[in-house]
DRENNU-129250 format. One record per residue: residue in one letter; x negated, y, z negated of N, C-alpha, C in turn. Coordinates in steps of 0.2 Angstrom, whole numbers. Example, Ala and Ser with C-alpha at 12.3 -4.5 7.8 and 13.67 -1.06 7.14 Angstrom:
! DRENNU-129250
+------+-------+-------+-------+-------+-------+-------+-------+-------+-------+
: resn :   n_u :   n_v :   n_w :  ca_u :  ca_v :  ca_w :   c_u :   c_v :   c_w :
+------+-------+-------+-------+-------+-------+-------+-------+-------+-------+
:    a :   -66 :   -28 :   -39 :   -62 :   -22 :   -39 :   -66 :   -16 :   -39 :
:    s :   -64 :   -11 :   -35 :   -68 :    -5 :   -36 :   -64 :     0 :   -39 :
+------+-------+-------+-------+-------+-------+-------+-------+-------+-------+
***
This chain:
! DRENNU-129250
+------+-------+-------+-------+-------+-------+-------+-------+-------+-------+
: resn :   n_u :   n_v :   n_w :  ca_u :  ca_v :  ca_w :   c_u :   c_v :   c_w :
+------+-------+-------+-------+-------+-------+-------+-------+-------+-------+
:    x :   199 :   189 :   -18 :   193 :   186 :   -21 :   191 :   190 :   -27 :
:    x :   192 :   188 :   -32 :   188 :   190 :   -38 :   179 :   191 :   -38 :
:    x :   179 :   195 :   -41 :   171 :   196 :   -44 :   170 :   194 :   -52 :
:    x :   163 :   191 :   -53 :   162 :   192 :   -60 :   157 :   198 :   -64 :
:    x :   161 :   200 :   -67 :   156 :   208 :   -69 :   150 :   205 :   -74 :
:    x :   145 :   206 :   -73 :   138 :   206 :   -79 :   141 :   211 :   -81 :
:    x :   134 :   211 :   -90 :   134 :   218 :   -96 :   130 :   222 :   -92 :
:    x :   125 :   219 :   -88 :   120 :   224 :   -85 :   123 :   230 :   -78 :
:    x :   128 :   227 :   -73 :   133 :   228 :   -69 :   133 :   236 :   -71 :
:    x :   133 :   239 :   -67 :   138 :   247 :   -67 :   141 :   248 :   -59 :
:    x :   146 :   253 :   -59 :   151 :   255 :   -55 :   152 :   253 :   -50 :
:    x :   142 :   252 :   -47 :   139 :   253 :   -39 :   138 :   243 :   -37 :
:    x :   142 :   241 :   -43 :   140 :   233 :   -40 :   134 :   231 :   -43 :
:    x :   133 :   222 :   -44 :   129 :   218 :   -47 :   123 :   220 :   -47 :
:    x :   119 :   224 :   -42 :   114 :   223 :   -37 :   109 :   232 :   -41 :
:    x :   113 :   235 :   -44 :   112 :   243 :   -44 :   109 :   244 :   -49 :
:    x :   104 :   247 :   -46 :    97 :   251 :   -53 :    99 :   259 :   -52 :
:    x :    97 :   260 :   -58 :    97 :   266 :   -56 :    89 :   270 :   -58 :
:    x :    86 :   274 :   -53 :    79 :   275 :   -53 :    79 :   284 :   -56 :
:    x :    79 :   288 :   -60 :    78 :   295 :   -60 :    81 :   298 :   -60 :
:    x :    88 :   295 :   -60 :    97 :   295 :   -63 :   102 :   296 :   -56 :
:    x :    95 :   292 :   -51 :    99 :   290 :   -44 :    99 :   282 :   -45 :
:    x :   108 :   282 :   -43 :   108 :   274 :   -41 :   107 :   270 :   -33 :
:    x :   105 :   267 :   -34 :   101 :   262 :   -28 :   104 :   256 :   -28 :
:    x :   107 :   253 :   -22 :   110 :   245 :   -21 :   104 :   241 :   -20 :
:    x :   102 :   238 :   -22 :    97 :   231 :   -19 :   103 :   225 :   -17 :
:    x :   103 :   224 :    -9 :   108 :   219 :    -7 :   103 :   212 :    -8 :
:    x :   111 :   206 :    -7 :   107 :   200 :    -9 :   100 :   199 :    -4 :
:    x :   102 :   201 :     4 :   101 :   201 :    10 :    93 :   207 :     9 :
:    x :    92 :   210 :     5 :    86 :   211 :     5 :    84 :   207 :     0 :
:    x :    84 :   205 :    -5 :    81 :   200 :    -8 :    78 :   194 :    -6 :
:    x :    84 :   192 :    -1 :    81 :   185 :     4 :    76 :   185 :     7 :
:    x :    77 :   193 :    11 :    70 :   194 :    17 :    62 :   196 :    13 :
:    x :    64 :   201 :     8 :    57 :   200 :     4 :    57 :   195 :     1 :
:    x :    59 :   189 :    -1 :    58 :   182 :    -4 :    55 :   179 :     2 :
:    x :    55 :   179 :     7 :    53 :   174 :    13 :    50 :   176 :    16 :
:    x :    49 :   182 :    15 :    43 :   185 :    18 :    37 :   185 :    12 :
:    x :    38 :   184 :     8 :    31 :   182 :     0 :    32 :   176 :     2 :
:    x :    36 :   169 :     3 :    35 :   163 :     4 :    31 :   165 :    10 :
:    x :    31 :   167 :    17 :    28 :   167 :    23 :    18 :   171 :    24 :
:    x :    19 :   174 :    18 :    12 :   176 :    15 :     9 :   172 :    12 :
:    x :    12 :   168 :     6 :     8 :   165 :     3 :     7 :   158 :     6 :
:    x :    11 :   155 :    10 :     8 :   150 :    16 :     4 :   152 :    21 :
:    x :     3 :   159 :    23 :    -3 :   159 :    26 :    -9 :   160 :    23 :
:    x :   -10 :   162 :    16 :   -15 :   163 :    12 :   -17 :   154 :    11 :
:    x :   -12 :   152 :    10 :   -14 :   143 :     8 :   -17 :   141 :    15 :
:    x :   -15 :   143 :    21 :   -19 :   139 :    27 :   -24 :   144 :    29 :
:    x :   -26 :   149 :    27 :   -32 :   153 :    29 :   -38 :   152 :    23 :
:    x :   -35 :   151 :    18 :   -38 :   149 :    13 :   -44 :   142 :    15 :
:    x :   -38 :   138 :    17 :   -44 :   130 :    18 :   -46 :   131 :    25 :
:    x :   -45 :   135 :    30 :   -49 :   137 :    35 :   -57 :   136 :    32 :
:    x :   -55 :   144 :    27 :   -60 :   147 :    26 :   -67 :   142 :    21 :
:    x :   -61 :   141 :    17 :   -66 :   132 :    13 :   -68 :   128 :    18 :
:    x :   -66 :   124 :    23 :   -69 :   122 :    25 :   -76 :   123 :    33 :
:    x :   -75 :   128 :    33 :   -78 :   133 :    37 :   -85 :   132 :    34 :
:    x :   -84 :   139 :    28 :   -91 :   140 :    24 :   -91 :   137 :    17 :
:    x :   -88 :   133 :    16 :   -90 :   127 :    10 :   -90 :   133 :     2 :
:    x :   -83 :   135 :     1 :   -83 :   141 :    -2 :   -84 :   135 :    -9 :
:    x :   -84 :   129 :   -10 :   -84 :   126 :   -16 :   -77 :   123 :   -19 :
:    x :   -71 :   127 :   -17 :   -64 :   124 :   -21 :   -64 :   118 :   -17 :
:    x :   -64 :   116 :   -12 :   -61 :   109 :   -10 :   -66 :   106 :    -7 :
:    x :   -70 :   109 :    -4 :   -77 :   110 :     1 :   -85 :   113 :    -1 :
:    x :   -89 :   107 :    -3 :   -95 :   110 :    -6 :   -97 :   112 :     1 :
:    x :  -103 :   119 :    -1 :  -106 :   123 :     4 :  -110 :   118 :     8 :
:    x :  -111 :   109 :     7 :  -116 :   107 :     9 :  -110 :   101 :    15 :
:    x :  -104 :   101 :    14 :  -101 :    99 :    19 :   -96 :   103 :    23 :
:    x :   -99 :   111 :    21 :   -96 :   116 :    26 :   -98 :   114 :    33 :
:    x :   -91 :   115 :    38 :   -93 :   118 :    46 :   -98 :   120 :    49 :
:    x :   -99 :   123 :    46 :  -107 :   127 :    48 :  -113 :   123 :    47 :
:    x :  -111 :   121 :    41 :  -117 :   118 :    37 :  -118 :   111 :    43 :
:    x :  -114 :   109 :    48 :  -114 :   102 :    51 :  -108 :    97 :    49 :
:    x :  -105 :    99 :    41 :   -99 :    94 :    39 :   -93 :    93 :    42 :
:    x :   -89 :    88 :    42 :   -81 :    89 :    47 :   -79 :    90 :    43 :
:    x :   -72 :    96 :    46 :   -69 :    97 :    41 :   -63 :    93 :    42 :
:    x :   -62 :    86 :    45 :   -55 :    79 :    42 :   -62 :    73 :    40 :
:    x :   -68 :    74 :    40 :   -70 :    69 :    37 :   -68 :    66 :    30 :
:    x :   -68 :    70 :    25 :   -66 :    69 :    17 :   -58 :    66 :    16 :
:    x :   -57 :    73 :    19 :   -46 :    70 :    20 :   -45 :    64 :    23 :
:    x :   -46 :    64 :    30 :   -43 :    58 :    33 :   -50 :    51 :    32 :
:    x :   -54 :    51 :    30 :   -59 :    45 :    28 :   -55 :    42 :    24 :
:    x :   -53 :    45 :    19 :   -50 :    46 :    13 :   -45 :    41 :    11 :
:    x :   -42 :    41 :    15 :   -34 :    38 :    18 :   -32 :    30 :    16 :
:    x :   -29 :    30 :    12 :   -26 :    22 :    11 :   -19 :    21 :    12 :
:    x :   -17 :    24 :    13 :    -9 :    22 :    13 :    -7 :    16 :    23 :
:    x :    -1 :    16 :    21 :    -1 :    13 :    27 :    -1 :    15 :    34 :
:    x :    -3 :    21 :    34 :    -5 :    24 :    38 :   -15 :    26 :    39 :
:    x :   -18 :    20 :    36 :   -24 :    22 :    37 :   -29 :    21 :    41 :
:    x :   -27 :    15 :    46 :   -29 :    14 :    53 :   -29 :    21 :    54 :
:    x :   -25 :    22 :    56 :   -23 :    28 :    60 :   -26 :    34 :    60 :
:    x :   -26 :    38 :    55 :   -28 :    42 :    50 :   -37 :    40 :    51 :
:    x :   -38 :    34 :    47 :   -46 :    35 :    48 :   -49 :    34 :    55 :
:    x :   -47 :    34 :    57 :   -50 :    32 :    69 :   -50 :    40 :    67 :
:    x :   -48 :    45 :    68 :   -48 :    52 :    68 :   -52 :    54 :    64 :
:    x :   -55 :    53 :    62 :   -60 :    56 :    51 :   -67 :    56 :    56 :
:    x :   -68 :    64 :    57 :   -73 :    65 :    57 :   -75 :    67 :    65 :
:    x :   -70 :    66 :    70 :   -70 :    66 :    78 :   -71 :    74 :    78 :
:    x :   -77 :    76 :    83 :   -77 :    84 :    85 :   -69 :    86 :    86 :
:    x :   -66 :    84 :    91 :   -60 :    84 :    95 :   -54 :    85 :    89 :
:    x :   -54 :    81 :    85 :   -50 :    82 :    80 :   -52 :    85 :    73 :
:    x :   -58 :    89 :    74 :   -60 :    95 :    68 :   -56 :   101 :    71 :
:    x :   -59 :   100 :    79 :   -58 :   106 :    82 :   -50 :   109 :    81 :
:    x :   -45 :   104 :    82 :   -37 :   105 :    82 :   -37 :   106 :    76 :
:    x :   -40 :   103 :    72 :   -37 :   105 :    63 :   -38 :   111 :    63 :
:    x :   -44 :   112 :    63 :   -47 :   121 :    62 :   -42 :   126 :    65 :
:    x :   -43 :   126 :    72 :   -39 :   130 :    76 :   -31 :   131 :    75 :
:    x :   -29 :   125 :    71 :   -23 :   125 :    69 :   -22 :   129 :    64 :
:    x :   -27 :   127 :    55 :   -26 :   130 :    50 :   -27 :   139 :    52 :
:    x :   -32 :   140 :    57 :   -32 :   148 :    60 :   -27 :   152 :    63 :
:    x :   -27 :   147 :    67 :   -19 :   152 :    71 :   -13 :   148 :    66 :
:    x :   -11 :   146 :    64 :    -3 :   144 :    60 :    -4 :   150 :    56 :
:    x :   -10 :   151 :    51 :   -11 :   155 :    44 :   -12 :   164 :    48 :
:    x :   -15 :   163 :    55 :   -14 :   170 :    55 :    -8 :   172 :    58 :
:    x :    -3 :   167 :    63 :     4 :   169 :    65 :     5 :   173 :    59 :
:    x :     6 :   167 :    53 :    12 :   168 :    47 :    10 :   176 :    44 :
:    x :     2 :   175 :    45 :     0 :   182 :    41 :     1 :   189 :    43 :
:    x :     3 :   188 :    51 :     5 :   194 :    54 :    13 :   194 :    57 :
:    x :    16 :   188 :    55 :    24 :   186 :    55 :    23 :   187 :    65 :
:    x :    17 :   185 :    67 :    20 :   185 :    74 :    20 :   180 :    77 :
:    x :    23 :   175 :    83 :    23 :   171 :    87 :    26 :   164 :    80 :
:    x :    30 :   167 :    77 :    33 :   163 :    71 :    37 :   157 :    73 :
:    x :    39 :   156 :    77 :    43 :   150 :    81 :    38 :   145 :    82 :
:    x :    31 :   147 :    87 :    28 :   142 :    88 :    21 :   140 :    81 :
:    x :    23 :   146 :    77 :    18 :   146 :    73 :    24 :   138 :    67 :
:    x :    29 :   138 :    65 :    33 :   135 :    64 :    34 :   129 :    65 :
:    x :    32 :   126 :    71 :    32 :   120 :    73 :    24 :   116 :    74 :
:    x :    20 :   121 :    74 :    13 :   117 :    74 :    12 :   117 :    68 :
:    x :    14 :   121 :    63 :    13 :   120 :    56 :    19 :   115 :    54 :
:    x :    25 :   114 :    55 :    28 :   108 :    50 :    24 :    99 :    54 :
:    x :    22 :   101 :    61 :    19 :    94 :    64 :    12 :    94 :    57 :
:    x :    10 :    99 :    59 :     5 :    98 :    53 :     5 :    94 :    48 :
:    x :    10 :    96 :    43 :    11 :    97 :    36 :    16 :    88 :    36 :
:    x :    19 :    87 :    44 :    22 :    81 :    43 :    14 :    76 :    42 :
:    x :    10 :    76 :    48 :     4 :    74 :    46 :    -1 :    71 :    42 :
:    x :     1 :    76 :    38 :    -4 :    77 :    33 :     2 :    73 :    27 :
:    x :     7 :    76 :    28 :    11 :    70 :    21 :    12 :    64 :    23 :
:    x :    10 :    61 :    30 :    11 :    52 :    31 :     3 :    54 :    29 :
:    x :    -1 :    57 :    29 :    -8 :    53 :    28 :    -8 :    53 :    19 :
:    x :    -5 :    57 :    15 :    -4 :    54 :    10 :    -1 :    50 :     6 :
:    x :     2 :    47 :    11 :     8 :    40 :     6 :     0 :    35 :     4 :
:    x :     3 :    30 :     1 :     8 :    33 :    -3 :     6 :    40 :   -11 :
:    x :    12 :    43 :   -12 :     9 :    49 :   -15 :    10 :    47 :   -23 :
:    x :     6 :    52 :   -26 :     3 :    48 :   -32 :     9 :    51 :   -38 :
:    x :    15 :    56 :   -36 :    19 :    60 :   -43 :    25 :    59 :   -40 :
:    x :    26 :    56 :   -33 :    35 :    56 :   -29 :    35 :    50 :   -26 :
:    x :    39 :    46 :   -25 :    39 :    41 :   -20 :    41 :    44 :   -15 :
:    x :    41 :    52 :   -12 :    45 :    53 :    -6 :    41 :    60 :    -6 :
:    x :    43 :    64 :    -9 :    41 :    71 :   -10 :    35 :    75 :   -10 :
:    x :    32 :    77 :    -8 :    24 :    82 :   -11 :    26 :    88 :    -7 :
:    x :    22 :    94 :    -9 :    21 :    99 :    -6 :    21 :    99 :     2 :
:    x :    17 :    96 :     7 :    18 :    94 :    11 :    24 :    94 :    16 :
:    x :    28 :    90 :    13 :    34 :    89 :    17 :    40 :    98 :    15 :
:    x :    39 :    98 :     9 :    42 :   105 :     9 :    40 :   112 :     9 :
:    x :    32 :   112 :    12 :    30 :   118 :    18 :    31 :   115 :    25 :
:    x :    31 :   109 :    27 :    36 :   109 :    34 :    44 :   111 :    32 :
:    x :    47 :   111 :    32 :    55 :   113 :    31 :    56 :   120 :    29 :
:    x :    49 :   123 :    26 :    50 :   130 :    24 :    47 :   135 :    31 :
:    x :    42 :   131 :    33 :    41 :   135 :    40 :    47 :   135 :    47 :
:    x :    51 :   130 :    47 :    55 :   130 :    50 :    60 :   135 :    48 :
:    x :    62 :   135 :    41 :    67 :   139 :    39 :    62 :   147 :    40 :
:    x :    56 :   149 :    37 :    55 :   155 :    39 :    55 :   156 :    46 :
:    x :    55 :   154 :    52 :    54 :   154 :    58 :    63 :   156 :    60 :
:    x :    67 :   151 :    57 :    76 :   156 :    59 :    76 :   158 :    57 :
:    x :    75 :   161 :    49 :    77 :   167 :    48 :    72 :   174 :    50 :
:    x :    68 :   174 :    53 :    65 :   178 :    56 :    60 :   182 :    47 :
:    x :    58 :   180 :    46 :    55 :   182 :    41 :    49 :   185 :    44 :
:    x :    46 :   186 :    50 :    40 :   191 :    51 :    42 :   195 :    53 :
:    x :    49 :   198 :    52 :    52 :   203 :    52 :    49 :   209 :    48 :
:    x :    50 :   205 :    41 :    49 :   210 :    35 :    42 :   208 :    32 :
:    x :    40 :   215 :    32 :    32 :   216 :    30 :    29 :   211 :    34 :
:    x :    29 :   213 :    42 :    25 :   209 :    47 :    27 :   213 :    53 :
:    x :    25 :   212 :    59 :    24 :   214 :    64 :    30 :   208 :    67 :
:    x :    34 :   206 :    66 :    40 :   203 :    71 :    44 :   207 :    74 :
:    x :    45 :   213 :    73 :    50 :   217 :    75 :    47 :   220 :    82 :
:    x :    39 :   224 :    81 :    37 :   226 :    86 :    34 :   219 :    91 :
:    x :    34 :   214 :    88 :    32 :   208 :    95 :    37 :   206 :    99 :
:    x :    44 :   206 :    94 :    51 :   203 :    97 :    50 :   208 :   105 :
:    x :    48 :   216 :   102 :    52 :   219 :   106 :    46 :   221 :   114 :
:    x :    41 :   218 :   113 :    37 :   216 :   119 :    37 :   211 :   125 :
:    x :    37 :   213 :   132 :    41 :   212 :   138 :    39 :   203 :   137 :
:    x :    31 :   199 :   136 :    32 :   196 :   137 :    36 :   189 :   133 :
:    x :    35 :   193 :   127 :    41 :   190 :   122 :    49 :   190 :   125 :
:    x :    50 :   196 :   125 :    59 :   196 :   129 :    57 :   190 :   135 :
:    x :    56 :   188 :   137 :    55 :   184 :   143 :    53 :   178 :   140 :
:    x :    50 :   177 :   137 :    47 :   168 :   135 :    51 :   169 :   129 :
:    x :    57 :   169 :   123 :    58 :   171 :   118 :    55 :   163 :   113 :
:    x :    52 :   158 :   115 :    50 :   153 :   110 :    44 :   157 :   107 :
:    x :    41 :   162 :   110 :    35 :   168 :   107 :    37 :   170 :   101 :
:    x :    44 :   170 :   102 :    44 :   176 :    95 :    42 :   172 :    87 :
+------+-------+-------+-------+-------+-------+-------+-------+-------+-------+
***
């Protein structure tokens, strides 16, 4: 198998910095892990974020006077909202204690599993249910006939969850290695 040599390339392979006139490899395979584990950060900042907006009405998407606290639902606005062909559906639920209560809880644990890279399998699956949800409640979308955000942080949560991305810059390593995790391994 051939290689292609870069101008930037020295002796030590494609990947080699040299720091203080020591050379250093960065493998691809670290590159990936700290790319997905800043994908698995910044997904949790996005779901902890509208926790937090919706909570105490920090103003970005949720004024202080339809915050949680304040008495507002936090699926009132979203799911009220709703016209796609899914709007029966979606508006029956706009505004139920019951389903404040799941959305909440959910943006809170999904965003802190991610944030802490622990229990990332099932943080993974309640978050792409989510994000499936939330993209049938936006059809039809107003810039893709098919595609939004939505659909591609479900598919990114699944993919963080097998490649174990709360591995790196997270607590997945010291959780994998806890009895009840060894034992239930859908925990990790």
């Amino acid at each position: 198998m051939s290689s292609i040599s870069h101008p930037a390339s020295s002796a030590h392979g494609p990947y080699a910095h040299e720091h203080a006139g020591v050379a250093t490899h960065v493998s691809g395979e670290a590159v990936a892990r700290y790319s997905f584990a800043g994908v698995r950060l910044l997904l949790a900042v996005e779901l902890l974020w509208a926790f937090g907006d919706k909570l105490f009405g920090w103003g970005m998407g949720t004024p202080s006077d339809g915050a949680w606290i304040n008495g507002g639902s936090p699926t009132e606005g979203f799911l009220g909202g709703v016209e796609g062909p899914f709007a029966g559906f979606f508006g029956s639920m706009a505004g139920s204690a019951v389903i404040d209560w799941l959305f909440m809880l959910s943006l809170l644990g999904i965003g802190a599993a991610l944030a802490l890279g622990i229990g990332m399998r099932i943080a993974a699956g309640a978050g792409a249910l989510l994000m499936l949800l939330m993209w049938m409640a936006s059809l039809p979308l107003d810039n893709n006939p098919f595609v939004d955000y939505h659909l591609v942080n479900a598919v990114l949560l699944v993919g963080l969850a097998a490649f174990l991305a709360g591995d790196t810059i997270g607590l997945g390593s010291w959780w994998a290695r806890l009895p009840l995790v060894r034992r239930f391994p859908v925990l990790r």
